[in-house]
C-alpha positions as CSV (number, residue, x, y, z in Angstrom):
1,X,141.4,115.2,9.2
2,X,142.3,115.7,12.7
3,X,144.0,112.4,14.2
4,X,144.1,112.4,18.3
5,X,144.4,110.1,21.2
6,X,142.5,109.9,24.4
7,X,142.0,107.8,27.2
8,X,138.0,107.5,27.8
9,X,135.7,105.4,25.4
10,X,132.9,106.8,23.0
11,X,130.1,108.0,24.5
12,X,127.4,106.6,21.9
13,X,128.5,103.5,20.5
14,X,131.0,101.0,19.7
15,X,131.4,98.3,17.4
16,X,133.6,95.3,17.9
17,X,134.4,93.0,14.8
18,X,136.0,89.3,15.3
19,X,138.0,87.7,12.4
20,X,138.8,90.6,11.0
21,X,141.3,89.2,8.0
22,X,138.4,87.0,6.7
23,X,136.9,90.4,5.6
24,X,139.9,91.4,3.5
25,X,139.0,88.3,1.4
26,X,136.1,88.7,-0.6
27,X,135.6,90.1,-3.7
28,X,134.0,92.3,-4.7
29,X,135.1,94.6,-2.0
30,X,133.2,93.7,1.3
31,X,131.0,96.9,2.9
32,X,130.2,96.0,6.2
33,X,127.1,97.6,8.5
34,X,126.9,98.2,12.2
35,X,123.4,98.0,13.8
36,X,121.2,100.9,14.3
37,X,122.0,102.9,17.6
38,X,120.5,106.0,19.1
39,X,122.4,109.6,19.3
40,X,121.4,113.0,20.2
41,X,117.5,112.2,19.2
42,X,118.1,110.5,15.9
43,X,119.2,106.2,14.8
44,X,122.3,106.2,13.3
45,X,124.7,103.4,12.0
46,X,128.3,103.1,10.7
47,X,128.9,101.7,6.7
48,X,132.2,100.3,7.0
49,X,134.7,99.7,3.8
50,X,137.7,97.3,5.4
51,X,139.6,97.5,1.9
52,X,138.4,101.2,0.8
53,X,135.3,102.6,-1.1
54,X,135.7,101.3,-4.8
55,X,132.7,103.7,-5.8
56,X,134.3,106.8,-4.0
57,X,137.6,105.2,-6.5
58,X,139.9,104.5,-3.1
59,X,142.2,101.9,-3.0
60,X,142.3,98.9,-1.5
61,X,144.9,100.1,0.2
62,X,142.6,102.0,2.7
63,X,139.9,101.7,5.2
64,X,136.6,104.0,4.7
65,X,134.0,104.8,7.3
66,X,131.1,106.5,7.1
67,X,127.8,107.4,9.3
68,X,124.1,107.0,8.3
69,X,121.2,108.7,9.7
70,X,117.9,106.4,9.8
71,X,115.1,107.3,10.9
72,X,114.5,110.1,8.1
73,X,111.2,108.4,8.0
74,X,109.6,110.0,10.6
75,X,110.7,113.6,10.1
76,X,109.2,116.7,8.3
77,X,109.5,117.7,5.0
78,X,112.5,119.4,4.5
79,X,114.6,118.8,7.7
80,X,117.7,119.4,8.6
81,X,119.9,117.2,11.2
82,X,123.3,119.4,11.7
83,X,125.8,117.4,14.0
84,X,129.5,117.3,15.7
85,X,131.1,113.6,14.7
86,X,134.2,112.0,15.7
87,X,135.1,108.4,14.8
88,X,137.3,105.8,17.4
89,X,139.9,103.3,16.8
90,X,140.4,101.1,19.9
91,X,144.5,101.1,20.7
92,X,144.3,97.5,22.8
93,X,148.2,98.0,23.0
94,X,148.1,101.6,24.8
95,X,144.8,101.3,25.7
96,X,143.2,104.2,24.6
97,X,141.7,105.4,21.0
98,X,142.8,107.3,17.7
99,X,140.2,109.8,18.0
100,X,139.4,110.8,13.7
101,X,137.8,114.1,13.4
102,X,137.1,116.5,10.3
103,X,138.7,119.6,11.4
104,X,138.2,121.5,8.3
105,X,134.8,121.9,8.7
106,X,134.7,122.5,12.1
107,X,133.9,118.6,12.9
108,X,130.5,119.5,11.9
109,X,128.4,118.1,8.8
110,X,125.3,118.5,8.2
111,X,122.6,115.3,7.1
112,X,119.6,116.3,5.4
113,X,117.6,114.6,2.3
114,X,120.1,114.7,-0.4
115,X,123.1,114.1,2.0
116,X,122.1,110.9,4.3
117,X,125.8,109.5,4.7
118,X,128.9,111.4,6.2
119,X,132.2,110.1,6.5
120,X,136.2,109.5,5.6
121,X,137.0,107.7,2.5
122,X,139.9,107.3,3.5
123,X,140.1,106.6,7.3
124,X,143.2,104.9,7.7
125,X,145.7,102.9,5.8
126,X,145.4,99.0,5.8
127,X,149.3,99.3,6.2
128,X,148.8,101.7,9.5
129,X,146.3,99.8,10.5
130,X,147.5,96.2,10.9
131,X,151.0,97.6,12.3
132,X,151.2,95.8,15.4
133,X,153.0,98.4,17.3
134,X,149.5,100.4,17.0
135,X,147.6,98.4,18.5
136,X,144.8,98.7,16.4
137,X,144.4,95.2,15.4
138,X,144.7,92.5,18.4
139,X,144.1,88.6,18.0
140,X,142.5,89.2,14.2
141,X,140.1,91.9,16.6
142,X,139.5,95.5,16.2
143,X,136.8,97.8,17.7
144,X,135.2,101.1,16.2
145,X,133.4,103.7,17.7
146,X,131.5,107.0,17.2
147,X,130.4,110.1,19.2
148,X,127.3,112.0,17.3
149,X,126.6,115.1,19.4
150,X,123.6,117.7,18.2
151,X,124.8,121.0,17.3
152,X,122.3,123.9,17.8
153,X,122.1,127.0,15.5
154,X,123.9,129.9,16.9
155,X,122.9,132.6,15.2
156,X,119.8,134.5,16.5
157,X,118.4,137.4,14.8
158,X,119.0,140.4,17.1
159,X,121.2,138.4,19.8
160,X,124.6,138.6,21.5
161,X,126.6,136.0,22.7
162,X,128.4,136.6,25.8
163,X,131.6,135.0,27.2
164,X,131.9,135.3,31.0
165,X,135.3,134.3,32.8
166,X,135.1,134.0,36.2
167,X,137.3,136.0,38.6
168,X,140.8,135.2,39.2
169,X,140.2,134.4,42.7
170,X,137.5,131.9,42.1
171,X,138.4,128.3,43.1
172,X,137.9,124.9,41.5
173,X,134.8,123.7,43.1
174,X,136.0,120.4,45.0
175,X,134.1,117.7,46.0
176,X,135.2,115.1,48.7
177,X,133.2,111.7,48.0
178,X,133.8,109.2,51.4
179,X,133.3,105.3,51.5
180,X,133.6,105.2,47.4
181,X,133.7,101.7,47.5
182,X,129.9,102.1,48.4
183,X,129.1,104.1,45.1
184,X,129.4,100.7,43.2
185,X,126.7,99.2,44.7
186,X,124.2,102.6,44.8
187,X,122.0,104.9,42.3
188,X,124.0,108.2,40.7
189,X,125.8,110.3,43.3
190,X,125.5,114.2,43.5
191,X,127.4,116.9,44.4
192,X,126.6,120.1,46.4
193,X,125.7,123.0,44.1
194,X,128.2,126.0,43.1
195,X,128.1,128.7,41.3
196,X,130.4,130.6,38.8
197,X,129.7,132.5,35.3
198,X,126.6,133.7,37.1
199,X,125.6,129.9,36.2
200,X,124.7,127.6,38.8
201,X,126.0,123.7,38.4
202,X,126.9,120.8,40.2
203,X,128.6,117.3,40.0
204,X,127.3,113.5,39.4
205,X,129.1,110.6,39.3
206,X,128.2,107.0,38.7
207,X,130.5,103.5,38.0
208,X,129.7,101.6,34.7
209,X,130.9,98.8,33.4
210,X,133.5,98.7,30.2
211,X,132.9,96.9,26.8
212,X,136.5,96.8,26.4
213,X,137.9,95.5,30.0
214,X,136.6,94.0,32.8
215,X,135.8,95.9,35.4
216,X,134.2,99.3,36.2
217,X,135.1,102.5,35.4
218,X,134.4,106.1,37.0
219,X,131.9,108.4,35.0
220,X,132.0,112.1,36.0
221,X,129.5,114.6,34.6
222,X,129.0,118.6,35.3
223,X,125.1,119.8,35.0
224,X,123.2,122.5,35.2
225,X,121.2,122.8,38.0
226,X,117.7,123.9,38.0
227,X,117.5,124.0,34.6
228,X,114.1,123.6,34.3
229,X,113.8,127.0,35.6
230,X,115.8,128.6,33.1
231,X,113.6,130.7,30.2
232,X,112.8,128.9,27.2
233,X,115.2,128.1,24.5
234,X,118.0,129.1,26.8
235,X,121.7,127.9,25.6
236,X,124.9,128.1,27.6
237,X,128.4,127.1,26.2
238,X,131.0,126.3,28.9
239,X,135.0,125.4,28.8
240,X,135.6,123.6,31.3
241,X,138.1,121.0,33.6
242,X,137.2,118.0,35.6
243,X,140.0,116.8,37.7
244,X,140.7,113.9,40.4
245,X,143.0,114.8,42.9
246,X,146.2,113.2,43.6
247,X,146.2,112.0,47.3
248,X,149.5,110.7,47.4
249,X,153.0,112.0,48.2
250,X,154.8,110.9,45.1
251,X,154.0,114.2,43.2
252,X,152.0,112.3,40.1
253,X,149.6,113.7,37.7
254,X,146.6,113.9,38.4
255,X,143.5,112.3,36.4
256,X,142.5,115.6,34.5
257,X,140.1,116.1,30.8
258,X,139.3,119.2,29.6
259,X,136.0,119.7,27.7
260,X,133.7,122.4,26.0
261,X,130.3,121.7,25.5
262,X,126.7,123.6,24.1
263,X,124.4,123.0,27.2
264,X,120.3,123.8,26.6
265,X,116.9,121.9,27.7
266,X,117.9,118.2,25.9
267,X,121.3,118.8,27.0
268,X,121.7,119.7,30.5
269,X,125.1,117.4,31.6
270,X,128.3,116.4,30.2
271,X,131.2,114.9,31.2
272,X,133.4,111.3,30.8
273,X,131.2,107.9,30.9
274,X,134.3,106.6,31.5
275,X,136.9,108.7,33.3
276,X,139.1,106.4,35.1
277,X,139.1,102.7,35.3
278,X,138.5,102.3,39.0
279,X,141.5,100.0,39.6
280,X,143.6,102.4,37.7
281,X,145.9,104.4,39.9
282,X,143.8,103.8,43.1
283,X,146.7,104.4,45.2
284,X,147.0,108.0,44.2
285,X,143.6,108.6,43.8
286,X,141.9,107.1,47.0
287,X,143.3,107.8,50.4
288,X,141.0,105.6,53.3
289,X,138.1,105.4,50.5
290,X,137.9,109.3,50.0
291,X,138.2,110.4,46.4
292,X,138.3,113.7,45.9
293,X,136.9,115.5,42.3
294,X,137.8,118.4,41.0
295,X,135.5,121.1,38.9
296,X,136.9,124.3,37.4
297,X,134.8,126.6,35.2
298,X,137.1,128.2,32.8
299,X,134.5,130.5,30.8
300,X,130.9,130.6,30.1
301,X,129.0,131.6,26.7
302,X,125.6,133.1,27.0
303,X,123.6,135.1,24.9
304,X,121.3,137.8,25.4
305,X,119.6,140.7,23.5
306,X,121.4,143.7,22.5
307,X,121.5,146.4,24.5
């Protein structure tokens, strides 16, 4: 298991529990569930174990967590659901979240009729996670999250994928966004398009609010455009950076994520819901209400038939 921090918050859902040590409690060992929430086309929901698994024989000593696919109802006869999953731990101290991922597998598992829960049996210790200095566990409060993204087959029969880097002398696409403070109040904003990887993209951004703090924050996405024109099936993997520059003279760093993603027709943007809080560093970030995004294409995967 694959323990990481980052700054922005799950993309798919989060899950706040209140009075936490009441949970550690009860016996027998309490197993709590989230409410259903959608992801990547399916219903999903989080089986929480605040003092371990006693039928996966953990200890009380740890926390497990787990994910359960739903809606098996409704789909065919011998289906198959294959997914990339990562599990959140809200740091209120740091503000930001223990990102748990299975990096032995790839952080990819597979649900299908005989296999309808995935998960860690053992998260996190109960030790770990009450230390105050982690900021896990504020005011008897702790939130949870999770990220299920769909991951498409590869393989083809009789296919090639192909990874494109773009010249040396290609730029980062920028795009200068005036009167910001307007954006808060409008519909999605979009960029102009560019092109690189013989792909043609563009920018959105939007302002959302937070679960977690007041205020809003800054979502920034990179799409495909035109993808409706693309031939059917099509898939394109990029590696790529969003960045906002640093308008200031005190030589900062900027607000920069790096992300690699499987774009095709149910997928056609991806980015950070939630970037940047917009009070955050406004200083260096906004100069007369001009903000300033960055975009940099780093490579492209594409496939194609064999020559």
């Amino acid at each position: 298991m694959l323990v990481s921090k980052r700054k922005h918050e799950p993309s798919h859902y989060m899950f706040k529990i209140e009075s936490f040590s009441l949970l550690l409690d009860q016996s027998p060992r309490t197993k709590i569930e989230s409410d259903v929430f959608e992801a990547s086309g399916h219903k999903w929901k989080l089986e929480l174990y605040p003092n371990g698994n006693e039928m996966k024989k953990v200890g009380n000593d740890q926390m497990s967590l787990y994910l359960i696919i739903c809606d098996t109802e409704s789909l065919p006869k011998g289906w198959e659901v294959c997914v990339d999953v990562s599990f959140f731990l809200y740091d209120h101290t740091q503000h930001n979240y223990a990102t748990f991922q299975d990096i032995e597998n790839g952080n990819r598992t597979k649900f299908h009729e005989k296999k309808m829960k995935w998960g860690f049996d053992k998260l996190i210790s109960l030790e770990s996670f009450k230390k105050s200095e982690n900021g896990y566990l504020e005011n008897d409060s702790c939130v949870f999250g999770a990220e299920v993204f769909a991951v498409t087959e590869y393989a083809q029969k009789d296919r090639c994928l192909s990874m494109i880097k773009p010249p040396p002398n290609l730029k980062p696409y920028i795009w200068i966004i005036d009167n910001i403070s307007s954006l808060t109040e409008g519909p999605d904003l979009y960029s102009g398009i560019f092109k690189a990887c013989k792909v043609n993209w563009k920018l959105h951004t939007r302002f959302k609010k937070s679960v977690i703090s007041v205020g809003k924050y800054l979502a920034i996405f990179l799409e495909i455009h035109d993808a409706d024109l693309l031939p059917v099936g099509w898939k394109v993997y990029a590696r790529y950076k969003l960045r906002l520059k640093n308008q200031s003279d005190k030589g900062e760093m900027e607000e920069e994520l790096k992300l690699g993603y499987w774009f095709d027709e149910s997928h056609v943007s991806c980015g950070a819901p939630c970037f940047m809080p917009f009070s955050k560093n406004e200083k260096e970030t906004l100069l007369n209400g001009r903000l300033i995004v960055e975009a940099e294409i780093l490579y492209v995967g594409m496939f194609r038939n064999f020559i």
